[in-house]
C-alpha positions as CSV (number, residue, x, y, z in Angstrom):
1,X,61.1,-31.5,-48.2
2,X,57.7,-30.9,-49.6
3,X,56.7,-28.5,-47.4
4,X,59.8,-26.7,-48.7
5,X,59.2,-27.3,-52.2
6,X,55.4,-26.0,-51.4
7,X,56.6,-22.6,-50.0
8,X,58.9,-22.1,-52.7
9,X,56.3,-22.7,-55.1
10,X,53.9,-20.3,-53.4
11,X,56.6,-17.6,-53.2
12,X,56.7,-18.3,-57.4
13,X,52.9,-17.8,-57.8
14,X,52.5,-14.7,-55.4
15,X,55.1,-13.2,-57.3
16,X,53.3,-13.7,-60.5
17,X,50.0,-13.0,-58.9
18,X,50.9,-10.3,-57.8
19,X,52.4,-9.0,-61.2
20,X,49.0,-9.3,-62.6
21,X,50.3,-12.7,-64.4
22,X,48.2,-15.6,-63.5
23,X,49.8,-17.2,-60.4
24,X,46.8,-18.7,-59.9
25,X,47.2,-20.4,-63.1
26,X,51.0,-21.1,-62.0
27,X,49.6,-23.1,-58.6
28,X,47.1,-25.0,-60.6
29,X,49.6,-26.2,-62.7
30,X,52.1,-27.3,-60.6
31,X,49.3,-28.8,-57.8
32,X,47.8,-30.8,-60.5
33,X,50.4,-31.6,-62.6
34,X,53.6,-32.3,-59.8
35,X,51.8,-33.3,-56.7
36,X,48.4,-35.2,-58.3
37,X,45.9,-32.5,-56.6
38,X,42.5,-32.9,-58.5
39,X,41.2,-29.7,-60.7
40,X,38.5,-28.7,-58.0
41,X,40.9,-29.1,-54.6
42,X,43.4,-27.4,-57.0
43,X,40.9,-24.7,-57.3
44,X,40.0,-24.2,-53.6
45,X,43.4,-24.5,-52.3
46,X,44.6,-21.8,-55.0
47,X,41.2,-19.6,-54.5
48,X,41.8,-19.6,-50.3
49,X,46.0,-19.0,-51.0
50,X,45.1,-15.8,-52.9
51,X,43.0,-14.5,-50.2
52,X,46.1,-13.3,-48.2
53,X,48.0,-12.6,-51.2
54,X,45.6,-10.5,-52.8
55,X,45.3,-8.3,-49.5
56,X,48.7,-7.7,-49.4
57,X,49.3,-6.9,-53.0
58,X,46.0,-4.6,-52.7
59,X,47.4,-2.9,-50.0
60,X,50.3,-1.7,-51.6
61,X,48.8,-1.1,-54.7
62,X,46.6,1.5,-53.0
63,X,49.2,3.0,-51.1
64,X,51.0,3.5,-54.5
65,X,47.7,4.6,-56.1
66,X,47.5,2.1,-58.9
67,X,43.7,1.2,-58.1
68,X,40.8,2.8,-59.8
69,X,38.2,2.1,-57.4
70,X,35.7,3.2,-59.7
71,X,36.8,0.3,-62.3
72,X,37.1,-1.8,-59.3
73,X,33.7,-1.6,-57.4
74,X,31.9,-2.9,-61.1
75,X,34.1,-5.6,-61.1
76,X,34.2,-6.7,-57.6
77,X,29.9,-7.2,-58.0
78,X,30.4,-9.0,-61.0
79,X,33.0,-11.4,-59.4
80,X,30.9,-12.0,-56.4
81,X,27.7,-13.2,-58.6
82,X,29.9,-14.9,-61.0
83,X,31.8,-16.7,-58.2
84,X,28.9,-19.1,-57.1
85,X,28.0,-19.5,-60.8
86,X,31.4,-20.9,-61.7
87,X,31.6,-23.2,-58.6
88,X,28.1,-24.6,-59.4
89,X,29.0,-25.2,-63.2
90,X,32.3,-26.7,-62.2
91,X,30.5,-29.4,-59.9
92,X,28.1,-30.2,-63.1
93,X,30.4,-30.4,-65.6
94,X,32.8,-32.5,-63.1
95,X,36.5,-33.1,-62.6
96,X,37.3,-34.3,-66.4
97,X,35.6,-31.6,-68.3
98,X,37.0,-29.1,-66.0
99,X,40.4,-30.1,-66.8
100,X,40.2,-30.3,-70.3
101,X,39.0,-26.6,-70.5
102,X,41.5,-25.2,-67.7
103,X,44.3,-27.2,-69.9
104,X,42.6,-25.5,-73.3
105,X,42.4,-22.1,-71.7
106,X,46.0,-22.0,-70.8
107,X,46.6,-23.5,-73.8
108,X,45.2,-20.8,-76.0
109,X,46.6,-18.0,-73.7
110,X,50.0,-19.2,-74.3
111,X,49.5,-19.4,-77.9
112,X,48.1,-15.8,-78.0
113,X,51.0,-14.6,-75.7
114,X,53.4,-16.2,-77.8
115,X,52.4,-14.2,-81.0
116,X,52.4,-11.4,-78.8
117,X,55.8,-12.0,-78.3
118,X,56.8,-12.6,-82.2
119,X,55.1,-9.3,-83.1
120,X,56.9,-7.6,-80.4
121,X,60.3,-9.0,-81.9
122,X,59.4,-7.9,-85.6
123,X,58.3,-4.4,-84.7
124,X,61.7,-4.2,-83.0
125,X,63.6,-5.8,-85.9
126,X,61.8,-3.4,-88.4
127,X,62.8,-0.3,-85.9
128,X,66.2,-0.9,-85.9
């Protein structure tokens, strides 16, 4: 049953990943939350999922042409000196601290996403 319940919940985050939503942030949540993972295995196991998933989404996504590599290539540098940065900050400020600001992040992002979603709903109320 749980490796069931893990598929369909990886199925769920692609998706979103790969809608540019945060499915990361979708497998964090439900490997911390439902199945008592802790942050930093959360984090690995979500960071080595999105390896296949990312390939496949950037495959298709180039095929369609919806990648700027010139945006892209910047980006991609940037990630790979900020990834061993974040990994060595996350083992100093350790498994509690991470939580709290994963938890605060989403948090705020939800917030922000749910005045997005008010404003949306006035502009269309004031239209018509």
């Amino acid at each position: 049953m749980k490796t069931l319940l893990l598929f369909f919940i990886s199925v769920l985050s692609a998706t979103v990943g790969s809608m540019g939503f945060g499915g990361g942030s979708v497998l964090l949540l439900i490997l911390t939350v439902f199945f008592d993972t802790n942050q930093l295995k959360a984090q690995g196991i979500n960071l080595l999922f999105f390896i296949p998933v990312a390939l496949v989404a950037t495959i298709i996504n180039t095929i369609k042409g919806k990648i700027d590599f010139d945006t892209v290539l910047p980006l991609c540098l940037g990630g790979m000196i900020g990834s061993p940065l974040g990994i060595f900050i996350a083992e100093k400020i350790g498994k509690t601290t991470l939580s709290h600001i994963v938890g605060i992040g989403i948090i705020l992002l939800s917030v922000k996403e749910l005045f997005f979603v008010f404003k949306t709903i006035l502009e269309r109320l004031k239209r018509g």
